[in-house]
N, CA, C and O of each residue as an XYZ file, in Angstrom:
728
protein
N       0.826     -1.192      0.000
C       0.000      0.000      0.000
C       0.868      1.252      0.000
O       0.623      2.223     -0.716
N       1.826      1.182      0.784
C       2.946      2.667      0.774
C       3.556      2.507     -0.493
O       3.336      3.463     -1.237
N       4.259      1.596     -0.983
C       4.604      1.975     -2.199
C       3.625      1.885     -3.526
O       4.208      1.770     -4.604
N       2.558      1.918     -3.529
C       1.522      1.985     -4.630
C       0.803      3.231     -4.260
O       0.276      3.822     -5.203
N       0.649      3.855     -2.835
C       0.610      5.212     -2.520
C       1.314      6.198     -3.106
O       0.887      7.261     -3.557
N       2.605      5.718     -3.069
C       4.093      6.785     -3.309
C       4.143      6.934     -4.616
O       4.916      7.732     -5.148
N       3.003      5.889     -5.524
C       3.677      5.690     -7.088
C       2.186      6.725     -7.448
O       2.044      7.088     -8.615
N       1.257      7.101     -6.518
C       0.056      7.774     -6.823
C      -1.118      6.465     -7.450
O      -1.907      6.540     -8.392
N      -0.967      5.845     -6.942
C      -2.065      5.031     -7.033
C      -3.198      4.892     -6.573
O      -3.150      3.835     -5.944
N      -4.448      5.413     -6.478
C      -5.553      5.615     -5.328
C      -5.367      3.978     -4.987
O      -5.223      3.003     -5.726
N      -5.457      4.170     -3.107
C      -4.919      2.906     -2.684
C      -5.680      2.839     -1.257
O      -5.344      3.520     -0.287
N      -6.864      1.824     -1.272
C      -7.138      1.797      0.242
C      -7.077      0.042      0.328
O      -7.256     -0.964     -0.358
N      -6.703      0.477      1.653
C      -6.613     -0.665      2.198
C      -7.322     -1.099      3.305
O      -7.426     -0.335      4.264
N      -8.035     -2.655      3.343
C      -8.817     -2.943      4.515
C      -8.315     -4.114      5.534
O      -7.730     -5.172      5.302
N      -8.736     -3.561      6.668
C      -8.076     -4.177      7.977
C      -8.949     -4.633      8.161
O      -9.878     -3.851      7.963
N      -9.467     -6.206      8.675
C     -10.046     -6.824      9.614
C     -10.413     -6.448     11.026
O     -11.540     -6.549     11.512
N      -9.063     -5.893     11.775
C      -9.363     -5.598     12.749
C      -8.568     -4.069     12.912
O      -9.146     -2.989     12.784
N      -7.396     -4.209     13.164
C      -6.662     -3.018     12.834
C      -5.034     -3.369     12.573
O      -4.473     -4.347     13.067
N      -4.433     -2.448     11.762
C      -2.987     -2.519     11.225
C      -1.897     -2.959     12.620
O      -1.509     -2.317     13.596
N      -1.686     -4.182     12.204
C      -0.637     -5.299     12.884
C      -1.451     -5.818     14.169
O      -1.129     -6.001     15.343
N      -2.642     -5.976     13.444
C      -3.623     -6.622     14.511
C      -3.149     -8.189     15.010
O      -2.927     -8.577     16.157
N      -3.076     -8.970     13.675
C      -2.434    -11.176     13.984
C      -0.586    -10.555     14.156
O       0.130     -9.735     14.731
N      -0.596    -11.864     13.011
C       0.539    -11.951     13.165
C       1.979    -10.925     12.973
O       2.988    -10.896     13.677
N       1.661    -10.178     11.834
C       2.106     -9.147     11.640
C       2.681     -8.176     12.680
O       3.665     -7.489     12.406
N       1.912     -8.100     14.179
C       2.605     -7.374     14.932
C       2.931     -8.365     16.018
O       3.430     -7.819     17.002
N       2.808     -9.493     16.102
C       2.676    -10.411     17.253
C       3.932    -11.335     16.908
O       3.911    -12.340     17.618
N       5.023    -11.299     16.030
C       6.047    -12.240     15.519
C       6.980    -11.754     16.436
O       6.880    -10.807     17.216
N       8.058    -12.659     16.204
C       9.476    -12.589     17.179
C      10.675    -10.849     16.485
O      11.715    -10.312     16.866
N       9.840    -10.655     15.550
C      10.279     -9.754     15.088
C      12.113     -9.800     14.351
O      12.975     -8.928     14.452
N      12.168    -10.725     13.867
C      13.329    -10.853     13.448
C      13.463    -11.075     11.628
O      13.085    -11.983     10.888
N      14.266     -9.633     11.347
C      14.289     -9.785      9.973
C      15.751    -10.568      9.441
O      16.958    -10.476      9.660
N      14.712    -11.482      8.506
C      16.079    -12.340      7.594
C      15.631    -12.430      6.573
O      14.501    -12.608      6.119
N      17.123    -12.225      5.987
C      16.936    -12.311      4.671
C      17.538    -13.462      4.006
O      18.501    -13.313      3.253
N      16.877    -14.911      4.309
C      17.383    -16.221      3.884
C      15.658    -16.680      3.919
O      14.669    -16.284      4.535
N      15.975    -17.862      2.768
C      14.763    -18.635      3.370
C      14.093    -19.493      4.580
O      14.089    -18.965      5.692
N      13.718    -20.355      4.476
C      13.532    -21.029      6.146
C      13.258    -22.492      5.624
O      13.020    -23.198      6.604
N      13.207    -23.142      4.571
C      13.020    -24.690      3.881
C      14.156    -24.789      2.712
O      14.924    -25.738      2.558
N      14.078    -23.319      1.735
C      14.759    -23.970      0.295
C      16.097    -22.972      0.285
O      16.033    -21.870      0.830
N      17.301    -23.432     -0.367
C      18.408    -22.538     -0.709
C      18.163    -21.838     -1.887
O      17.437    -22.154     -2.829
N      18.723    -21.035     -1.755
C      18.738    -20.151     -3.223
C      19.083    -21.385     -4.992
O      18.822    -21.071     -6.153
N      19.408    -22.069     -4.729
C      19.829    -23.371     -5.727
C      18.678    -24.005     -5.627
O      18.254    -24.592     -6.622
N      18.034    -24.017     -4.568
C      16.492    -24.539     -4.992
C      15.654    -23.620     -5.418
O      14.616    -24.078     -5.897
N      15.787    -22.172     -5.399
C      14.493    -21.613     -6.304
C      15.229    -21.565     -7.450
O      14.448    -21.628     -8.400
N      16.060    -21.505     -7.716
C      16.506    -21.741     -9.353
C      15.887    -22.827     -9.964
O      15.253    -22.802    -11.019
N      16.177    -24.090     -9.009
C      15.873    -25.755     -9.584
C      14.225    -25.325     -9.892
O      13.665    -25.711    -10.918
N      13.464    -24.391     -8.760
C      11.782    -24.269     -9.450
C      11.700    -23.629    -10.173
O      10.803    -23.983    -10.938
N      12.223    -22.626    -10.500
C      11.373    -21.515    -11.142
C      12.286    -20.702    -12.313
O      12.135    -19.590    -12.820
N      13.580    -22.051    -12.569
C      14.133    -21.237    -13.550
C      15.487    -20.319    -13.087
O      15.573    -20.124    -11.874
N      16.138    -19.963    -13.612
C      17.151    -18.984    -13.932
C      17.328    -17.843    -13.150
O      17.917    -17.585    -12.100
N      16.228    -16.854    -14.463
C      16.253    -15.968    -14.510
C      15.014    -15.315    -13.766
O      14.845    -14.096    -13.779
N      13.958    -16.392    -12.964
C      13.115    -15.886    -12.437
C      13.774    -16.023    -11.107
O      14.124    -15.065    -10.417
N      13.920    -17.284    -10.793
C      14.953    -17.563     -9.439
C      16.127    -16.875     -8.813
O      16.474    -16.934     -7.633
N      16.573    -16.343     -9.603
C      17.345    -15.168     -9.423
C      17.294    -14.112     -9.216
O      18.079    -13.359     -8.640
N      16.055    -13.909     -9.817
C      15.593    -12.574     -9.431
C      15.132    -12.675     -8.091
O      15.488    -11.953     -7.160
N      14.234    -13.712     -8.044
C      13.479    -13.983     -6.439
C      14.493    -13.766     -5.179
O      14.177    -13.015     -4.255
N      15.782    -14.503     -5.202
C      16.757    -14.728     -4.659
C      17.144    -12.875     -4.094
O      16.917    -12.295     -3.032
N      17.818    -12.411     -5.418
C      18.260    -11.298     -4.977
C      16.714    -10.529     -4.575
O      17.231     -9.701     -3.825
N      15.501    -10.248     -4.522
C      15.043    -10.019     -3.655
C      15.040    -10.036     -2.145
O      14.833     -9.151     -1.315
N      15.405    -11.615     -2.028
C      15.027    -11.951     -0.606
C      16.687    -11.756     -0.087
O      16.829    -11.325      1.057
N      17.810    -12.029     -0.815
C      19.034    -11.345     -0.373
C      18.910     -9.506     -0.122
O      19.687     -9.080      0.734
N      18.013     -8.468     -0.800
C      17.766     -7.333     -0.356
C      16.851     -6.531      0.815
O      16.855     -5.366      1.214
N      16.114     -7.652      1.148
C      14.930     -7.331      2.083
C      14.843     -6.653      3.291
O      14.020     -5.807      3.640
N      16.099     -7.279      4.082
C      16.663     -6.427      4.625
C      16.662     -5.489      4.695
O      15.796     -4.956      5.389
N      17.588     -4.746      4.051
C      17.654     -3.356      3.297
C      16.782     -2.551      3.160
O      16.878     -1.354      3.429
N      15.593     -3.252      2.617
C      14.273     -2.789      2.228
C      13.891     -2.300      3.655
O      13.889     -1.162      4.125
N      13.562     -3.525      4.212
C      13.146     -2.892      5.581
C      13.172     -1.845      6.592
O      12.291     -1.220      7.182
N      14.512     -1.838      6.615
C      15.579     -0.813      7.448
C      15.362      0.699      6.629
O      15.041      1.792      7.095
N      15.661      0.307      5.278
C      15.630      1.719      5.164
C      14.175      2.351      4.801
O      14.240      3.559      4.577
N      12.966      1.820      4.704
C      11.453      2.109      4.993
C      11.457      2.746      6.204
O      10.925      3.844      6.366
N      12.160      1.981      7.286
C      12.436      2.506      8.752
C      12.884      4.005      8.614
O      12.143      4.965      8.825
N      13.694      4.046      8.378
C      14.944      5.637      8.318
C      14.146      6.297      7.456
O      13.814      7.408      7.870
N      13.759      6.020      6.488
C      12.975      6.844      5.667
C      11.936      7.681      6.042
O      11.849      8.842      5.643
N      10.847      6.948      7.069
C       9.941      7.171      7.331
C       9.743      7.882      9.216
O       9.002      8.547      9.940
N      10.673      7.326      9.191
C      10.721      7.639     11.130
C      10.057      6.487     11.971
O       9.442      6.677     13.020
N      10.292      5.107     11.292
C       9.341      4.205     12.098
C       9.708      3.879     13.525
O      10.759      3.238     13.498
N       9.284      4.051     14.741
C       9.550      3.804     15.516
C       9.174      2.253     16.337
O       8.115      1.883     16.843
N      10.292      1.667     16.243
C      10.218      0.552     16.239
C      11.276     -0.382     16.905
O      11.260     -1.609     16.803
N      11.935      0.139     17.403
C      13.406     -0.400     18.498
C      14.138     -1.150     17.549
O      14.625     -2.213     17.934
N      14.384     -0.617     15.812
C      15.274     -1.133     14.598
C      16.605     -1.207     15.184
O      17.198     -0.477     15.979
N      16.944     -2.375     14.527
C      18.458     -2.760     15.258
C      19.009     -3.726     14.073
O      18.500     -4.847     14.062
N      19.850     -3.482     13.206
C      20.318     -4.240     12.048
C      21.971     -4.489     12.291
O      22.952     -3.925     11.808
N      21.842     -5.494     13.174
C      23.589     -6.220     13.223
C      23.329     -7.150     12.783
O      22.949     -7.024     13.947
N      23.045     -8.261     12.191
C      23.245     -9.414     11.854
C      21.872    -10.362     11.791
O      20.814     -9.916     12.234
N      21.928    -11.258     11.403
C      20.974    -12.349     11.660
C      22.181    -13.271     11.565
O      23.143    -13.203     10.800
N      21.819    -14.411     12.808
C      22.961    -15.541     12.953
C      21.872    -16.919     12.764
O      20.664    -16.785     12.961
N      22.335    -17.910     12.458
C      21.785    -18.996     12.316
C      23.229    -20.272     12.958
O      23.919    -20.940     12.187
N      23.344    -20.296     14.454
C      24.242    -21.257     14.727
C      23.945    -22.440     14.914
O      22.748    -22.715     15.002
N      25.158    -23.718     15.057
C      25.026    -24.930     15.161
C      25.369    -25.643     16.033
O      26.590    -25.642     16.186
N      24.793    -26.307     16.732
C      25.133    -26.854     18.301
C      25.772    -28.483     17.948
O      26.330    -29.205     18.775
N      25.605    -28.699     17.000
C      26.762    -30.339     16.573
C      27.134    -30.303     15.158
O      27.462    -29.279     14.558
N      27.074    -31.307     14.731
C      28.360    -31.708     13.320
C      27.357    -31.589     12.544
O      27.531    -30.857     11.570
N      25.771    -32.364     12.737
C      24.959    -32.204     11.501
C      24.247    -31.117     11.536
O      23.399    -31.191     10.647
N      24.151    -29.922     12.253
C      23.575    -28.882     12.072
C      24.466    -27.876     12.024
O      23.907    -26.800     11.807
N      25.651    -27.803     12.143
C      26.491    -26.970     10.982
C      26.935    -27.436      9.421
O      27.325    -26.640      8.567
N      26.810    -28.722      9.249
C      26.829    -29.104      8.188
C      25.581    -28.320      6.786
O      25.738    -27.924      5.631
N      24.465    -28.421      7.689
C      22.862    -27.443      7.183
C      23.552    -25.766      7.366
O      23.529    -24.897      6.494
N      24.016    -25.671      8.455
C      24.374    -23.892      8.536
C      25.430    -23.836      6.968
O      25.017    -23.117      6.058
N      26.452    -24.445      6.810
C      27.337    -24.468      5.672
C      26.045    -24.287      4.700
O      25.638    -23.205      4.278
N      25.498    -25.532      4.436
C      24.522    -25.489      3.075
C      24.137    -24.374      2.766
O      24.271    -23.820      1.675
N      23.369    -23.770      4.218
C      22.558    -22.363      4.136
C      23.754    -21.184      3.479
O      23.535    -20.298      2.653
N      24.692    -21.432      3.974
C      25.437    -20.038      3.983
C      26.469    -19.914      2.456
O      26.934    -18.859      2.023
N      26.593    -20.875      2.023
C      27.015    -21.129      1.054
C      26.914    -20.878     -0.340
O      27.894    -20.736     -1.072
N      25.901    -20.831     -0.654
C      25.126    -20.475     -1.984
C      24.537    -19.021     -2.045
O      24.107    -18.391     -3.012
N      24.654    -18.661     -0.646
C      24.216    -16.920     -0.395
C      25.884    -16.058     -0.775
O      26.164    -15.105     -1.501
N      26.633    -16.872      0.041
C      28.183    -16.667     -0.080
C      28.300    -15.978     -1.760
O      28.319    -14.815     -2.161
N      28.386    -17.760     -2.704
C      28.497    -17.522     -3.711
C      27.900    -16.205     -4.559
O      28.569    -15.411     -5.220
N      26.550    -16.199     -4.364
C      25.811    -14.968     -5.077
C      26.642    -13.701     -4.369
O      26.266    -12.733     -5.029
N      27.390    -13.317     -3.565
C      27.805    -12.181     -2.873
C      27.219    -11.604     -2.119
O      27.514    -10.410     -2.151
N      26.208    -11.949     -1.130
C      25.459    -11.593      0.081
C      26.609    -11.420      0.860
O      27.654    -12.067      0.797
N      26.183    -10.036      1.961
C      27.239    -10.110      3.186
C      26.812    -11.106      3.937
O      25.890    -10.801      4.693
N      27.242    -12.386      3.983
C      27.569    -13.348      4.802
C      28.586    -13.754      5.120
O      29.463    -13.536      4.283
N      28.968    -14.388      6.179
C      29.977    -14.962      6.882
C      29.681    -16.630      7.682
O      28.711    -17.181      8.201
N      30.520    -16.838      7.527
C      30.937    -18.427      8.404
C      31.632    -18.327      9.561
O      32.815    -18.196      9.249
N      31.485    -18.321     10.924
C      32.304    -17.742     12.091
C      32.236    -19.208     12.510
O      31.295    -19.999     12.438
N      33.927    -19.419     13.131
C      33.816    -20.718     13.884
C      33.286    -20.505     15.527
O      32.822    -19.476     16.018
N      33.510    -21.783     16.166
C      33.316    -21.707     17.526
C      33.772    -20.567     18.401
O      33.044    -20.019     19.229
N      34.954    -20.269     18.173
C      35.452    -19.069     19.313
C      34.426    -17.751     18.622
O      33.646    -17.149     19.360
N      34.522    -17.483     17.449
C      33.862    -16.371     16.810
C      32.144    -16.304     17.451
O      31.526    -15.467     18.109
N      31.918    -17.196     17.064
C      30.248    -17.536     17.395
C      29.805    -17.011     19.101
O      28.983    -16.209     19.546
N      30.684    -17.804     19.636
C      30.636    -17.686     21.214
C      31.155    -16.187     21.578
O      30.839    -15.804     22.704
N      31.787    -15.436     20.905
C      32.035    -13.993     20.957
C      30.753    -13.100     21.089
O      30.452    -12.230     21.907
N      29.939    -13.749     19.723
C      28.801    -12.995     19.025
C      27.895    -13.117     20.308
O      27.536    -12.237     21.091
N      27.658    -14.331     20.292
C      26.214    -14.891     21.685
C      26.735    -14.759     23.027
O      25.996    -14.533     23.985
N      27.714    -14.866     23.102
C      28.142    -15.443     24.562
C      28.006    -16.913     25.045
O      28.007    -17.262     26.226
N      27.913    -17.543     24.205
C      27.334    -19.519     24.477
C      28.450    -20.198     24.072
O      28.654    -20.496     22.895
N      29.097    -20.429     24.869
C      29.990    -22.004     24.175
C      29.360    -22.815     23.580
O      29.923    -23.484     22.714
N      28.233    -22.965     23.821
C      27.591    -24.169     23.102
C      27.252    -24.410     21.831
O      26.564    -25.344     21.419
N      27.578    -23.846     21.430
C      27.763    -23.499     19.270
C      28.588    -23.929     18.718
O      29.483    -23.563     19.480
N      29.272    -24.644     17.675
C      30.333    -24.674     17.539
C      30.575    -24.257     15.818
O      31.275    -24.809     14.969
N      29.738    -23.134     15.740
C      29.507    -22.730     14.358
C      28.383    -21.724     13.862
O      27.232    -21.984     14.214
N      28.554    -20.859     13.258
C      27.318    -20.254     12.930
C      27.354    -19.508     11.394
O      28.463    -19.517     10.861
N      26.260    -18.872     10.645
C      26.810    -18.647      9.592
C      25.532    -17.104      9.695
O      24.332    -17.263      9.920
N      26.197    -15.731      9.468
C      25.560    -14.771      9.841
C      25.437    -13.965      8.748
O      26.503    -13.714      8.186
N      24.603    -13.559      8.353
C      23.936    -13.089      7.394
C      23.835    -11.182      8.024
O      23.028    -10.910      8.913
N      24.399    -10.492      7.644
C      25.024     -9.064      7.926
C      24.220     -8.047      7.785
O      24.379     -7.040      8.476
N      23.189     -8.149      6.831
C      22.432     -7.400      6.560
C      20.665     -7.871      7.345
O      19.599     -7.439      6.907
N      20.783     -8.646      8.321
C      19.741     -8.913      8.732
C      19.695     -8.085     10.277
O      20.636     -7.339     10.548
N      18.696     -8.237     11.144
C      18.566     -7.939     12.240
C      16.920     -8.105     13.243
O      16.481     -9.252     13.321
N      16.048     -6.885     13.998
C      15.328     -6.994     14.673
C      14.887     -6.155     14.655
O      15.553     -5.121     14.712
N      13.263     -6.125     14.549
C      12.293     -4.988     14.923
C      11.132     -5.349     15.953
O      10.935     -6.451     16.465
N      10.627     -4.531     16.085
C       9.622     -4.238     17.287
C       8.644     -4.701     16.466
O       8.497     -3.739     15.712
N       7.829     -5.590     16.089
C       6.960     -6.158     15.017
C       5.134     -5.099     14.817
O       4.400     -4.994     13.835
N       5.014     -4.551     16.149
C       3.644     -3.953     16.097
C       4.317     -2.365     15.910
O       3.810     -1.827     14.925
N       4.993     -1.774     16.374
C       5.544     -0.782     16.046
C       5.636     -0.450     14.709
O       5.051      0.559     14.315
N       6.591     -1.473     13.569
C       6.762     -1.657     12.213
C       5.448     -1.375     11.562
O       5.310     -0.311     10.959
N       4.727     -2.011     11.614
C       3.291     -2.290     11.044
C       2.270     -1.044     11.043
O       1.528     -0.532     10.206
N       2.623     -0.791     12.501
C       2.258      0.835     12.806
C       2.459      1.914     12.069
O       1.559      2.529     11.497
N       3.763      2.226     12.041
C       4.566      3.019     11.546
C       3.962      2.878      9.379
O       3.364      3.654      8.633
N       4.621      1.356      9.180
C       4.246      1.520      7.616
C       2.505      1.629      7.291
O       2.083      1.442      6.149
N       1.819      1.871      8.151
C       0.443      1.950      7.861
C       0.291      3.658      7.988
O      -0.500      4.292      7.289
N       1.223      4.303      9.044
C       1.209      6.091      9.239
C       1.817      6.059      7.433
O       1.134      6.611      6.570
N       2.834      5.517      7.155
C       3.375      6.336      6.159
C       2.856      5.828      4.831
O       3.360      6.278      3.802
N       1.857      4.898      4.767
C       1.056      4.872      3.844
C       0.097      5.847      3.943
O      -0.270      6.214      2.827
N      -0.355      6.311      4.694
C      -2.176      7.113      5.054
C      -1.203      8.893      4.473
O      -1.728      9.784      3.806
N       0.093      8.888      4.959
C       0.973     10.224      4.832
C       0.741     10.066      2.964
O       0.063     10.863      2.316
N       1.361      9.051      2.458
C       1.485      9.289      1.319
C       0.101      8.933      0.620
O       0.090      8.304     -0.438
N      -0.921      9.303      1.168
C      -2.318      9.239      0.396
C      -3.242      7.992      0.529
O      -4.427      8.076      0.205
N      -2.712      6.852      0.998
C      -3.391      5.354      1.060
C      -4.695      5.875      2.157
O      -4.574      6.575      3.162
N      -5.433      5.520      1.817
C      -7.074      4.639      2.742
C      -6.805      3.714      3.747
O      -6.591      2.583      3.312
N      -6.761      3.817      4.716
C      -7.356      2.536      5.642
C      -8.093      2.684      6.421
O      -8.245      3.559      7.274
N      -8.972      1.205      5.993
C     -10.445      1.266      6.989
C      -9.928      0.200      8.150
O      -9.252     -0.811      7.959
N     -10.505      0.778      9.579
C      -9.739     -0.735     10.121
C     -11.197     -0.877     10.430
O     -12.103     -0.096     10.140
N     -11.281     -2.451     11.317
C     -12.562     -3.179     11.218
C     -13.250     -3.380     10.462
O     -14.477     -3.443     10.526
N     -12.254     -3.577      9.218
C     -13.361     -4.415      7.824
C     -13.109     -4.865      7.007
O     -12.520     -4.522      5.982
N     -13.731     -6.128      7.516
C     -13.031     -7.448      6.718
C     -13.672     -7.372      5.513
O     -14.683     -6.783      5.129
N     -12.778     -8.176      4.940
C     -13.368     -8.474      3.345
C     -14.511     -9.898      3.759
O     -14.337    -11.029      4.213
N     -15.477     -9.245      3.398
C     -16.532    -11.123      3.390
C     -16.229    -11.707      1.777
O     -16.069    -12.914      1.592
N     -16.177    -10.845      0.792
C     -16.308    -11.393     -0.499
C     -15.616    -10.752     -1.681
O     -15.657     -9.545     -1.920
N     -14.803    -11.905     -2.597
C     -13.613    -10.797     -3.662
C     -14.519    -11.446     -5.006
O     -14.732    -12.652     -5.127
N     -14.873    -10.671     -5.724
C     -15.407    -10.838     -7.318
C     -15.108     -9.937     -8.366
O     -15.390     -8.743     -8.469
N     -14.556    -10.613     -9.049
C     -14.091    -10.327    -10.625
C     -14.934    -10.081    -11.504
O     -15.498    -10.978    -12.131
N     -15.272     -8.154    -11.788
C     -16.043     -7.716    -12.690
C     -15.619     -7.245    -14.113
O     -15.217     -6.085    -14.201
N     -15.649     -7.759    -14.867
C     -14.377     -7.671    -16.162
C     -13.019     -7.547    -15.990
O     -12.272     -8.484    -15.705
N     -12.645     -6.255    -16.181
C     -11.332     -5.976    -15.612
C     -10.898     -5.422    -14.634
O      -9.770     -4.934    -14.570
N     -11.885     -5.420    -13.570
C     -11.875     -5.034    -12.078
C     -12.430     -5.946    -10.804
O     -12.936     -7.068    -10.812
N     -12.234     -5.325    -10.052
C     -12.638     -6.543     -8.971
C     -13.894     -5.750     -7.731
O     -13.884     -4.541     -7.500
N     -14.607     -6.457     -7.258
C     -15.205     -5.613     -6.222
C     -15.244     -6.577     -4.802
O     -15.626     -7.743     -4.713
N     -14.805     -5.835     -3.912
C     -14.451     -6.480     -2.772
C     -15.540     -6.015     -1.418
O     -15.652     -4.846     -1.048
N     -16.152     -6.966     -0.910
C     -17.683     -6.694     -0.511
C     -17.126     -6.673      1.333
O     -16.242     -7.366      1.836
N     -17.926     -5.724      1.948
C     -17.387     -5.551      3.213
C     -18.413     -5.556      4.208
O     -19.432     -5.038      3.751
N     -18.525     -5.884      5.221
C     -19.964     -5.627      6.055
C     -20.949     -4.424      5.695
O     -22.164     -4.472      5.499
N     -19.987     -3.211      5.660
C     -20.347     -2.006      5.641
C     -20.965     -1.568      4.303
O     -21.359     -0.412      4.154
């Protein structure tokens, strides 16, 4: 909605209940920019090349995206971008941290591979003996965020109704009409 606002798009948007009402403001609040099932070599293997690649360097930029929506906008949100770590507490789950970190490596993501002493620097845990940290990731305040990009959508012209759900989406030629209690 903020960036289809910003591009002048008449743009409203409807809330169920209100902006970062579920999950959206209720998450652990941690931004990464990796997947969480497939490596970047697996969205290639689906979707191709040149689409997979593209997808990829998306989700390698997101980050970025995030943070600087933040700064941009004034989101107040307890933003904190040092790292995202993903460590390994034995042999076969740094073996998976390698996999992960590896193919991000290759494409040129700021990532890193830190051994045991490094890792235990980062956390304070001996109990790691490996981690692979992704540089451009970090932490937000998750209802704050949501907050904030819903002010700077309504700033740059967007609609939002909160308390109203969509009951019904229908396709009227080349438009759609989206049916609401109200």
């Amino acid at each position: 909605a903020l960036h289809l606002a910003e591009a002048g798009v008449d743009t409203v948007v409807l809330e169920a209940e209100h902006p970062g009402f579920g999950a959206s403001g209720r998450n652990h609040g941690q931004v990464v920019p990796s997947y969480s099932l497939h490596g970047p070599d697996d969205i290639v293997r689906l979707f191709g090349a040149e689409r997979g690649e593209a997808l990829n360097q998306w989700v390698q930029d997101s980050c970025s995206l995030v943070f600087e929506l933040i700064r941009k906008h004034g989101i107040e949100c307890d933003a904190v971008q040092n790292g995202w770590l993903m460590p390994a507490h034995n042999a076969e789950r740094l073996a998976l941290v390698r996999a992960k970190h590896d193919p991000w490596a290759a494409r040129g993501a700021p990532v890193d591979f830190l051994n045991q002493a490094a890792t235990e620097a980062i956390t304070g845990s001996p109990h790691y003996i490996g981690t692979w940290m992704h540089r451009s990731g970090g932490n937000i305040q998750p209802l704050g965020y949501a907050r904030g990009l819903a002010r700077a959508a309504q700033q740059a012209g967007a609609a939002i109704h909160a308390a109203t759900p969509a009951t019904s989406l229908e396709r009227i030629g080349s438009n759609w009409r989206v049916t609401t209690p109200g």
